[in-house]
C-alpha positions as CSV (number, residue, x, y, z in Angstrom):
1,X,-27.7,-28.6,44.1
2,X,-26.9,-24.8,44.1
3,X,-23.7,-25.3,41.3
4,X,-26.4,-27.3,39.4
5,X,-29.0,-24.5,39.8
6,X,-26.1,-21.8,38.5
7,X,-24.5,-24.0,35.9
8,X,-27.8,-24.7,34.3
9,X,-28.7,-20.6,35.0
10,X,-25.4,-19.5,33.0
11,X,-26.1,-21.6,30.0
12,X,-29.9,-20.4,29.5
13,X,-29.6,-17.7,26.8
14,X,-33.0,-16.6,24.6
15,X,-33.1,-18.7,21.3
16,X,-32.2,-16.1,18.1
17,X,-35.2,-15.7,16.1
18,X,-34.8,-15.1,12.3
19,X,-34.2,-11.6,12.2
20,X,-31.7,-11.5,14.8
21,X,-29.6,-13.7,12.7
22,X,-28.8,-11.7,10.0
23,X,-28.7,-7.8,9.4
24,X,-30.2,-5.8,7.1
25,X,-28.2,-3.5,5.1
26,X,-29.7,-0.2,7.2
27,X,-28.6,-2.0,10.2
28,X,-24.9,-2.4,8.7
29,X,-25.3,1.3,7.3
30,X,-25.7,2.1,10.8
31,X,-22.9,-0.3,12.0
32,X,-20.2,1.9,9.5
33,X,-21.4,5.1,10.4
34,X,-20.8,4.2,14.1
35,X,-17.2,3.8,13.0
36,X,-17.0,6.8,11.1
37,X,-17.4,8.9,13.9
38,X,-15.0,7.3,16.2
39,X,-12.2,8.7,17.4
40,X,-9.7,5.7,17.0
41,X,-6.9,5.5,14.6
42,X,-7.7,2.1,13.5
43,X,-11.2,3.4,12.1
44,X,-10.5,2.8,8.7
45,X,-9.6,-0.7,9.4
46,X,-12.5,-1.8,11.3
47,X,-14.8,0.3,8.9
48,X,-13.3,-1.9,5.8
49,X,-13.3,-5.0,7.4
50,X,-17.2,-4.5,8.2
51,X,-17.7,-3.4,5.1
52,X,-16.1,-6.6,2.8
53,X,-17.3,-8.6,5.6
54,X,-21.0,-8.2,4.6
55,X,-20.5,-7.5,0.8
56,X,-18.0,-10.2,0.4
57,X,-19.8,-12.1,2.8
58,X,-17.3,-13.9,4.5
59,X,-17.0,-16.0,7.8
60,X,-14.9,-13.9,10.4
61,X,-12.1,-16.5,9.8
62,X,-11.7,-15.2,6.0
63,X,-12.1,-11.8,6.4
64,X,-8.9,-12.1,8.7
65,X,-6.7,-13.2,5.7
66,X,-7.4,-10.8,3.1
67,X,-4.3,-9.2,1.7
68,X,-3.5,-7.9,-1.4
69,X,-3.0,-10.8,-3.4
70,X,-6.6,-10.9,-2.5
71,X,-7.8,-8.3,-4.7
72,X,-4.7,-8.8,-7.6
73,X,-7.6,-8.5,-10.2
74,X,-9.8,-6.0,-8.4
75,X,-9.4,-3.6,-11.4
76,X,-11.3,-6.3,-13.3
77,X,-13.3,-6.6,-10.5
78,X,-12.5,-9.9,-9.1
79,X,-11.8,-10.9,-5.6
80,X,-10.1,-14.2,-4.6
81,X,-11.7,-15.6,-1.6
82,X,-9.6,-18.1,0.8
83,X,-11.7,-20.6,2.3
84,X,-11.2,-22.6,5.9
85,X,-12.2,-25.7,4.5
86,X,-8.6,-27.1,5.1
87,X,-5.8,-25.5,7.1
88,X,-2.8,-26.5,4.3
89,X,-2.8,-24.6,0.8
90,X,-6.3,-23.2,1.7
91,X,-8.2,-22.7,-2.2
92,X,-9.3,-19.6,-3.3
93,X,-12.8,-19.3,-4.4
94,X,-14.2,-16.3,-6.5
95,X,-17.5,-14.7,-6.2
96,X,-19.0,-14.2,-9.6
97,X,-19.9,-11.0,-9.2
98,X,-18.2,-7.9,-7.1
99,X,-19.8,-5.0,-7.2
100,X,-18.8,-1.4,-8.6
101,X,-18.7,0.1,-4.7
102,X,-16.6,-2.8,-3.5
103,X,-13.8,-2.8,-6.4
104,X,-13.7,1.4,-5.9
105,X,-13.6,0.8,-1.9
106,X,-10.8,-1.6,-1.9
107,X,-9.1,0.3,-4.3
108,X,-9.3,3.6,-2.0
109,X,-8.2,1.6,0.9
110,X,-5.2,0.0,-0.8
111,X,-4.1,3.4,-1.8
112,X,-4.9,5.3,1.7
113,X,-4.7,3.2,4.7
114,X,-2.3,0.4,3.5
115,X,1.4,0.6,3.6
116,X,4.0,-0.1,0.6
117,X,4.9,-3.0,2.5
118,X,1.9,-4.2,4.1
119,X,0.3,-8.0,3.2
120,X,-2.4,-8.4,5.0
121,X,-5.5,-6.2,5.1
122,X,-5.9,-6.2,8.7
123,X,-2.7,-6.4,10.8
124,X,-3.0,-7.1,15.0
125,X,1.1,-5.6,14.8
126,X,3.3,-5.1,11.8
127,X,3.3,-8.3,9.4
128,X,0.6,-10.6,11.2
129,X,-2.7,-10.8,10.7
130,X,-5.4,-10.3,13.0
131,X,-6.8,-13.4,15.0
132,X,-10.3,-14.2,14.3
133,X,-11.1,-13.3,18.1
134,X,-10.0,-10.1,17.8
135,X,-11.9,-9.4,15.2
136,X,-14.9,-10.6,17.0
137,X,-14.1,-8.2,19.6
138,X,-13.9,-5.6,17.9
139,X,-17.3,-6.1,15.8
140,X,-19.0,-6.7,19.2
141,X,-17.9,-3.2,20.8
142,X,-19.5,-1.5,17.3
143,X,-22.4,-3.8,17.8
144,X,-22.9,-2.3,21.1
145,X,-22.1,1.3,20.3
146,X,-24.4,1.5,17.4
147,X,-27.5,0.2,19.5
148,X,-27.9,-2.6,17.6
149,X,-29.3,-6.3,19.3
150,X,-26.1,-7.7,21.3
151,X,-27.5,-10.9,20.3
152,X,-26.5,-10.5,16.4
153,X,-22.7,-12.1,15.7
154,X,-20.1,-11.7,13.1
155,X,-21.8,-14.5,10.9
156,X,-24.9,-12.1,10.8
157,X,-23.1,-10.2,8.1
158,X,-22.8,-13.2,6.0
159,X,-26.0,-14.2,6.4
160,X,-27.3,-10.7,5.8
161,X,-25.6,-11.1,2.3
162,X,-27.4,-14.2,1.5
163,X,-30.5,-12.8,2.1
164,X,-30.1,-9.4,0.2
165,X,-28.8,-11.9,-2.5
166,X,-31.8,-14.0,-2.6
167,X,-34.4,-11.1,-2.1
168,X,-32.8,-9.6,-5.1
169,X,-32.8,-13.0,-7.7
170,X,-34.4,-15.1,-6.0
171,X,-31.8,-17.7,-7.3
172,X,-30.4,-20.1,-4.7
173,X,-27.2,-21.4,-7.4
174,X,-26.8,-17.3,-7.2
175,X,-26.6,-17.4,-3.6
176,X,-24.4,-20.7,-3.5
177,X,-22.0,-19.3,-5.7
178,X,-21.8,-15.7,-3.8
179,X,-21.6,-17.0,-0.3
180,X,-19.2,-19.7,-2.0
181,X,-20.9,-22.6,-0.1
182,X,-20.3,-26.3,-1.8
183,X,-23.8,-27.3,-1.3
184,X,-27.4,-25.7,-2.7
185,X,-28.9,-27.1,0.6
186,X,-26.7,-24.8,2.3
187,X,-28.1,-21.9,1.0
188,X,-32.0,-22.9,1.0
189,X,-31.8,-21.3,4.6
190,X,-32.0,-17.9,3.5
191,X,-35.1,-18.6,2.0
192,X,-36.2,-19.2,5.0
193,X,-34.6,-16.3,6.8
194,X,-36.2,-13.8,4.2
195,X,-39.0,-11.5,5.2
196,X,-39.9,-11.2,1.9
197,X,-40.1,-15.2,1.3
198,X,-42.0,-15.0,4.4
199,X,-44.4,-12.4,3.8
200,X,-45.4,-13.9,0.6
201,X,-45.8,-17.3,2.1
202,X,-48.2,-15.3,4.4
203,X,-49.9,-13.6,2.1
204,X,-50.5,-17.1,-0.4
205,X,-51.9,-18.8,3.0
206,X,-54.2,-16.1,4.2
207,X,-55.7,-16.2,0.9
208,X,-56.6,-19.2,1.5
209,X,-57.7,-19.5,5.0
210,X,-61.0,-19.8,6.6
211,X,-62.5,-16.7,7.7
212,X,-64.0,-18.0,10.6
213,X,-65.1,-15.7,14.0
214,X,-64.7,-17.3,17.1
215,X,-67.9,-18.5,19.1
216,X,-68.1,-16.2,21.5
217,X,-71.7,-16.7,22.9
218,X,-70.2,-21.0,23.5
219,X,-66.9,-19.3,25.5
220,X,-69.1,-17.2,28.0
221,X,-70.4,-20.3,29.2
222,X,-67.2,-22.1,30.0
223,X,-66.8,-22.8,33.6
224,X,-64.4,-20.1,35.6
């Protein structure tokens, strides 16, 4: 009975709500100036992979196998996305739209903080990529040195995109095609995740609500 009491104890965590889901571009602001002021000499490789990681919007197992091949056309603005969909010959997928800040950061980090030689974007020793749980490590010390909710995860980035996405054109193909997600369904959750969606869903259902006061004089008479 006691290793069923702790068993059951361990695995009770507080549900995420909405907002702790996904973070706002303040909180990942706040997220890249916590590495900016670190005194590590891997800062400018966590600080970029944070960085294409919410603007790029890509699942932790992605960001791990950028290299430069990667960003062949980022001149032209155009970034080639492997997906994990399938371990052999993995497709590339392109976002139809990069932005001007994310072609000029890539650029200054492939000319600043990447060797001649080096392939992949962010190496654990020469020549091999990181592993997706180091990466998660090392997102979850920032996390708790910027003072942000431990609860939020690597994914929150992604989903932080889609929902600066939608807020901005309200357009779920938009949002498909950005998060590069095979399904529309897949991206109706951001709709949902939106404060903005919400607060107008609110706003259109207050409107019409019943303005109705509650019977006080009836509740002072309910038996104690």
């Amino acid at each position: 009975m006691i290793y069923e009491y702790k068993k059951n104890f361990s695995r009770s965590k507080p549900e995420k709500t909405s907002e702790q889901m996904f973070l706002t571009v303040l909180q990942v602001k706040q997220l890249l100036d916590t590495i900016e002021h670190e005194n590590n000499e891997f800062k400018n490789r966590d600080h970029c992979a944070i960085f294409l990681g919410f603007y790029l919007g890509l699942r932790i197992g992605e960001v791990v196998l950028l290299n430069r091949e990667s960003f062949r056309h980022i001149n032209s603005e155009i970034a080639y996305i492997k997906t994990l969909k399938t371990r052999d010959n993995l497709p590339e997928r392109i976002p139809p739209v990069v932005e001007q800040n994310v072609s000029i950061y890539v650029r200054a980090y492939l000319d600043s903080a990447m060797r001649d030689s080096q392939k992949w974007f962010f190496e654990s020793r020469p020549n091999f990529h990181m592993a997706s749980s180091n990466m998660r490590k090392i997102f979850n010390s920032y996390l708790l040195k910027s003072g942000l909710d431990p609860m939020y995860s690597w994914h929150s980035l992604r989903h932080g995109r889609g929902v600066l996405v939608w807020d901005q054109f309200n357009d779920l193909q938009m949002v498909k095609e950005m998060l590069r997600q095979s399904t529309l369904s897949s991206a109706e959750k951001y709709i949902r995740m939106s404060p903005k969606s919400k607060a107008l869903l609110r706003g259109k259902l207050d409107s019409e609500a019943l303005h109705i006061d509650f019977p006080r004089e009836t509740a002072a008479n309910l038996p104690e």
